[in-house]
N, C-alpha and C positions, 0 to 999 in steps of 0.2 A: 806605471809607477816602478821605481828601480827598486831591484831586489833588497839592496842594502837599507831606503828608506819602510818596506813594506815589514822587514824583519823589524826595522823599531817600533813600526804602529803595534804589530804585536805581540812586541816584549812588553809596550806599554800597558796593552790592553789585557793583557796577565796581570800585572803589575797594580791595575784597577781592580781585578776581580779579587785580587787578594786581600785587599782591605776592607771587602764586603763580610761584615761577621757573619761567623758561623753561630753564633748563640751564644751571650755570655752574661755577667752578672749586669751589666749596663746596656748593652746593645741586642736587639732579638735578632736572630740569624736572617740575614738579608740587609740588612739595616747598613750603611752606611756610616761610619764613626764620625760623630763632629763633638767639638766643645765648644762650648758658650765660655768666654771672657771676659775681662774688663781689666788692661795691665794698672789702672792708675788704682786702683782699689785689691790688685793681688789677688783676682777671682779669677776662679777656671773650674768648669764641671762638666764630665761627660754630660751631654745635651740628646737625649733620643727623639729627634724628628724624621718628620717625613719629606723637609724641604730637598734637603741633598738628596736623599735616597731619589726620588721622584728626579729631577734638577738631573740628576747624573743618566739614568735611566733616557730622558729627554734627548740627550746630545749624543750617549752611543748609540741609540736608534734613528738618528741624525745623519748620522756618519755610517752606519754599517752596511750601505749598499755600496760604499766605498772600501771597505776591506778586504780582506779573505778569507775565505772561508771557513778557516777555523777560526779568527776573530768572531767570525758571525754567530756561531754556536759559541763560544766564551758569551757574546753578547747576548746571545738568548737566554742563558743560563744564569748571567745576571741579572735579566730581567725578569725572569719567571720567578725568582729566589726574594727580587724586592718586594713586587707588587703581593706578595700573600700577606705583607704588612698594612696593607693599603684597609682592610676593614678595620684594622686596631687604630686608626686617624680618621674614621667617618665621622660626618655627626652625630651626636650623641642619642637622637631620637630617630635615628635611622634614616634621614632624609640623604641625598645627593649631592653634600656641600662636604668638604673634608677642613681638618685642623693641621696645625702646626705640628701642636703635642699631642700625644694620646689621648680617647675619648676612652676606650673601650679596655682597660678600668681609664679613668682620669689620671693623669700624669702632667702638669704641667711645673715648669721648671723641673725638669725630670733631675733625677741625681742631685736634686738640690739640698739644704739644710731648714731655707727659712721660709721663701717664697711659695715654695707647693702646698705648706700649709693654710694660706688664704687666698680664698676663694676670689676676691679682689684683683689676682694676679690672673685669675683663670681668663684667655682670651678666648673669642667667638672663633667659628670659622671662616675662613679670608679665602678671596678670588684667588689668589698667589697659588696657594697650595690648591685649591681645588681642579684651577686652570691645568696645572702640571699635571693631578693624577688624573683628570679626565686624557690629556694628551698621550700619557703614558698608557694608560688602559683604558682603551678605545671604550665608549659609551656611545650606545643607539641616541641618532641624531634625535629622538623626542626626548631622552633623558636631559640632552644640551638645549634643546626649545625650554624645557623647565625650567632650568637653571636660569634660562637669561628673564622669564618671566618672576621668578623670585630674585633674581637681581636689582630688577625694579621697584622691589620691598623697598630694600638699601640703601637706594642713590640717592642723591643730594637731590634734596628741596621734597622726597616721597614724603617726609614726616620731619626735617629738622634741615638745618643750609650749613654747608659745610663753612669752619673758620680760618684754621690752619692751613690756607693758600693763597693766592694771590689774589685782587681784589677782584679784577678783571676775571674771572674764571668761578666766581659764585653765586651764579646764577645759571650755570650750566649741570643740566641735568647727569653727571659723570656717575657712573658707577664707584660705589666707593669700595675701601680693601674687607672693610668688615663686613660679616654677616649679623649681626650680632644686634638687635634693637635698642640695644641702650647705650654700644657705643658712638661716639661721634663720628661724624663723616671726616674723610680720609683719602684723600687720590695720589698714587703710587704710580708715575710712568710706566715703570717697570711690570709691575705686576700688571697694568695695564693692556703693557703691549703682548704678554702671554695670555693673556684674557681672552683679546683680540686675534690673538693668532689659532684660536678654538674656535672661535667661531668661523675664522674665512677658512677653517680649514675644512668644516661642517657646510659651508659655502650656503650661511642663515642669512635669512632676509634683511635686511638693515631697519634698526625701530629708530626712535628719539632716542632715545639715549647713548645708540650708537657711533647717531650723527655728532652726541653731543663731545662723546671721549675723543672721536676725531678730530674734532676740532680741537679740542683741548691736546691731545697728541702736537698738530701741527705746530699751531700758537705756541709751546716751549720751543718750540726749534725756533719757528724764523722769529722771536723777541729773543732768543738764546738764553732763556731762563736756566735751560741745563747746564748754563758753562757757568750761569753769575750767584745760581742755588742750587747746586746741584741736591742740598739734604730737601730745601724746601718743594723742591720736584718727585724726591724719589726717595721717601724716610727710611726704607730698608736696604735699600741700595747706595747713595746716597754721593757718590762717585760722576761726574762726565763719563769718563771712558765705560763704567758698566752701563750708564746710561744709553749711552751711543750703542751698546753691545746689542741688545734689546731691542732697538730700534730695527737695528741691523737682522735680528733674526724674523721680524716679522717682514720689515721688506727684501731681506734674502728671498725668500718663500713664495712672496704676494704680492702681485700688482696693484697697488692701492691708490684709485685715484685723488683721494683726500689728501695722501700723505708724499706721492710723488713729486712736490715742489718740492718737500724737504729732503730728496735723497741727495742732489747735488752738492747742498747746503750741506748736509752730514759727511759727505764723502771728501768735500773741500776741507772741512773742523777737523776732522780726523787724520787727514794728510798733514794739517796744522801743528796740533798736539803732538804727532807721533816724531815730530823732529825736535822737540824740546822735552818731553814727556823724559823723568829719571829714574822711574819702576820699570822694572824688565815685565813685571808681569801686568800693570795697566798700556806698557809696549804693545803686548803678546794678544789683549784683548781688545786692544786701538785695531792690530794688525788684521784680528781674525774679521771685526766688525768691517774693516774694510773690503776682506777679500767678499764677504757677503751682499756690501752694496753695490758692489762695482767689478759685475763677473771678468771682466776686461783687464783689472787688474794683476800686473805683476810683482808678485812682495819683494820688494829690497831694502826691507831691513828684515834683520834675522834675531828676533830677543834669545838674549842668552840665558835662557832658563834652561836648569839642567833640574832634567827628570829624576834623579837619584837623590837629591834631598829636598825638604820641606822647604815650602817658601813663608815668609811672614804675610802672605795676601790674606783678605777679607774679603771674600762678595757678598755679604749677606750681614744687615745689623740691626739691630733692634732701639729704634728710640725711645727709651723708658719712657719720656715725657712727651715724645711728641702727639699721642691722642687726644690731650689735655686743653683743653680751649681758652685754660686761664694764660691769659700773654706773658704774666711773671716766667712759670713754665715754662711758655714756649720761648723764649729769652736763651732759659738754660739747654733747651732742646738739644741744638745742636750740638753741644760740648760734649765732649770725649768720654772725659768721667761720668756723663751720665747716659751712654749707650753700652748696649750688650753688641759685643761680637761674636760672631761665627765663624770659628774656621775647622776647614774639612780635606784632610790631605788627600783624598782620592778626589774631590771635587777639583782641585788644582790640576791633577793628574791628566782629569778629562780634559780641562779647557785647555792644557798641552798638547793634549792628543788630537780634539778638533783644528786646531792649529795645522799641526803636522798635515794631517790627511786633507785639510782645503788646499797646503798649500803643496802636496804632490798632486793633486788631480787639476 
């Protein structure tokens, strides 16, 4: 790695640690800064989760046997500084699932005005978040056997059939995103293939249910659901290119023979997108997913994101209505006005930074 490229990774990775709070009236020290939006309605409110925190945490431990050595200690030091947040998002009865927002007092819509006041708004705990803090701080392989056996509380068809997806796909035993008994079923790619990527990391036995999100995994690719729904595939992500992203980090990682038909098929879409694509940063996340599925690859394009200011990206949204089974609802789902955004200026930061350091090494 050339001097000059090594000195940016870690100016950057300074530059990461710094936006990790130190402890303030909105955010607990460790905590990663994000706010929830919505531009068509003029909302915006410090947001205190665990999703970034965890999410960031994920990708420099990713990358860190790739930098130097004082990157690495910066990196340690961020993560030792997050993860002490990580019991204030457990479940709330002390089980091994974690939340979005705070259990430990209850905070949901944190910093908000109207929402944290009804209990109505309060979500369950989801596979998404749980997946990340189990990845982030390692958990004894029987602690991961529990979880996938309380998964199967959960899944579609265990106690209700999921409605909110494609037709062809509900009668498939899928793990859904909620934990939650009385929410409806739910299948998130995304949150999926982090899911999936705890388990073959834990390198667990394959059940039915396993076999079932596999399949469900493949069947969006080769029908190309993700490119023709992308919200209706992944309601918190909701994007192709993040989708492709996600894909990419489970089969970076993983030899998968379920999902090996699809890497070709992913690698060819993504060569596709990335010469019409007009976001520098669904670019920058086209480019990273590529360099992940296809270690052969040499990147020639170069997204001009500059690390010195904010960019307008979203990876992360909340569909008010999408858990909703009444079809009026899910009509309005996908529309703009009636989703929450996420955005996290050190989370941009990193997925610059992972960029960088795949494509020096």
């Amino acid at each position: 790695m050339a001097n000059d490229t090594q000195n940016s990774i870690d100016i950057l990775i300074e530059r990461i640690a710094s936006y990790q709070s130190r402890g303030d009236k909105f955010f607990p020290k460790g905590i990663f800064p994000s706010y929830r939006q919505n531009k068509y309605l003029f909302y915006k409110r410090p947001d205190t989760n665990i999703f970034y925190t965890a999410t960031i945490v994920f990708i420099l431990n990713q990358i860190k046997g790739k930098v130097s050595e004082k990157s690495k200690i910066i990196i340690q030091e961020i993560t030792e500084k997050a993860i002490n947040n990580y019991p204030n998002f457990q479940n709330k009865d002390g089980l091994k699932t974690y939340n979005f927002w705070p259990t430990n007092p209850s905070n949901h819509f944190s910093n908000g005005l109207i929402f944290k006041h009804f209990k109505h708004f309060k979500i369950p705990d989801d596979i998404d978040d749980t997946a990340l803090v189990y990845l982030t701080l390692p958990h004894s392989k029987e602690y991961t056997l529990w979880l996938k056996e309380k998964l199967k509380q959960h899944a579609n068809l265990s106690t209700r059939k999921v409605v909110n997806t494609f037709q062809h796909y509900k009668n498939l035993k899928v793990y859904s995103t909620w934990f939650g008994k009385n929410m409806p079923i739910e299948f998130d790619v995304c949150a999926l293939c982090n899911l999936m990527y705890l388990f073959q990391k834990y390198k667990l036995p394959y059940n039915d249910y396993d076999e079932a999100v596999f399949t469900f995994l493949q069947e969006i690719i080769l029908r190309e659901e993700y490119v023709s729904d992308a919200f209706k595939v992944a309601h918190n992500y909701a994007t192709t290119p993040l989708i492709i992203y996600h894909y990419a980090r489970i089969l970076g990682d993983f030899e998968l023979q379920s999902l090996e038909i699809c890497r070709e098929k992913l690698i060819q879409k993504t060569k596709q997108l990335l010469e019409n694509e007009p976001t520098e940063m669904n670019k920058l996340i086209l480019e990273t997913a590529l360099l992940k599925l296809d270690k052969t690859h040499k990147p020639t394009l170069n997204a001009k994101i500059s690390a010195s200011k904010p960019t307008n990206f979203t990876y992360f949204i909340a569909g008010l209505l999408s858990s909703y089974e009444n079809q009026v609802l899910q009509f309005f789902a996908p529309m703009k006005i009636t989703q929450m955004a996420w955005k996290c200026d050190a989370h941009d930061l990193t997925l610059i930074l992972e960029n960088m350091v795949l494509k020096s090494t």
